[in-house]
N, C-alpha and C positions, 0 to 999 in steps of 0.2 A: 556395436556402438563405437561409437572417435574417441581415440583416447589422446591425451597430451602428455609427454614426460617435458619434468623437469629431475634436473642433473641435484643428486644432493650434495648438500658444501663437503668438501673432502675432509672437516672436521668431525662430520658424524661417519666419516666411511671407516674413520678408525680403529680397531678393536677396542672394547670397552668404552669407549668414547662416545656419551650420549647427551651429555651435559651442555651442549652449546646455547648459547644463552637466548631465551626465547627475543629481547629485545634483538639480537644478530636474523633471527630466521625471518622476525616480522618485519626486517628490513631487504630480506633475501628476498620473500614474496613479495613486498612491496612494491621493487623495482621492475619485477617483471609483470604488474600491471600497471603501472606509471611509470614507465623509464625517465630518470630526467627529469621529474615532474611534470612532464609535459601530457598532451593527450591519451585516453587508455587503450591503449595497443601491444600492451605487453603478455607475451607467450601465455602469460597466467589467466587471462581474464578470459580465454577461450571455455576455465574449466568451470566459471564462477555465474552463478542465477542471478542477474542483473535484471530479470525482469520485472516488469511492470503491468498491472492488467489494465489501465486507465492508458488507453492509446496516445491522451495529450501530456503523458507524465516523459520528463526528458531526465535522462541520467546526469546527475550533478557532481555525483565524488563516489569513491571506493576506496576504502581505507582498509587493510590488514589492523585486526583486533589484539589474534592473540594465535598462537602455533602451539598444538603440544606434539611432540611425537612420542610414540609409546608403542615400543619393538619396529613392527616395519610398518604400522600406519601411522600415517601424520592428515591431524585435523586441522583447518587452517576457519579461522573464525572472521569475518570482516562483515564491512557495515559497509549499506546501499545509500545513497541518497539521493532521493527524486524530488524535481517539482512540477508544475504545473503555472499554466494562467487560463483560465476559463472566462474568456470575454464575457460573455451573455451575462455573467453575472459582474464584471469587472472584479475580479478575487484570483489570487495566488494561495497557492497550493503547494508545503513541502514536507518530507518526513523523512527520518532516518530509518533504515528495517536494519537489523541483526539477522544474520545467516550463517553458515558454514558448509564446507564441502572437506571431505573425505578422499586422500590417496592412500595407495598400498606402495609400498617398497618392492620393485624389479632389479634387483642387483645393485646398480648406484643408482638408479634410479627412483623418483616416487610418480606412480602414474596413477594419473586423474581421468574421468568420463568427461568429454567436454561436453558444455552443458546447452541441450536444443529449446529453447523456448519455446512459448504454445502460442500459436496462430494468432495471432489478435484480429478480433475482428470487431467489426466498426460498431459505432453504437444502435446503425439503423437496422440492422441484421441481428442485434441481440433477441433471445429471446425473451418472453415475459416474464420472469424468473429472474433474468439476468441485470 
């Protein structure tokens, strides 16, 4: 499986030094899935489940929630937001989901599984179940 490092802030590489303030980290991840604010292309979002199973749902926001680290893993919490417009019916469609993904600690580093979404397939091919 692909993994993604990122580099940790040199304030947690310190000895005894653990205490960095979660509002600092959820701005540390932040930037590396919105640089800028601008579109999401940052190093982070390779590791984060942005999927959607409703083909016409489009990625709206991703926001960093909450960071704990605790020894050498760090769980990084953030919220998806999708929407949707489904003509046939003239109606919009939107939700926020709560997720998280899990790194381990490699030296200075915290490395993540980047994360492979599942095939989508169309609605004419679904099966009868689905």
């Amino acid at each position: 499986m692909s993994t993604i490092r990122i580099p940790i802030p040199s304030d947690l590489l310190e000895p005894n030094n653990d205490d960095l303030e979660e509002t600092d980290l959820r701005e540390y991840f932040g930037d590396m899935v919105r640089p800028d604010q601008g579109e999401f292309h940052g190093d982070f979002m390779q590791a984060l489940d942005t999927f959607h199973g409703d083909y016409r749902a489009v990625l709206d926001d991703v926001w960093i929630e909450g960071v704990q680290v605790e020894g050498d893993v760090v769980h990084v919490n953030f919220v998806t937001s999708h929407s949707a417009y489904y003509g046939c019916e003239d109606a919009n469609w939107a939700e926020d989901d709560h997720r998280s993904v899990t790194g381990k600690r490699v030296v200075d580093e915290w490395v993540f599984d980047v994360f492979v979404a599942p095939e989508r397939t169309p609605p004419d091919l679904e099966g009868p179940d689905d």
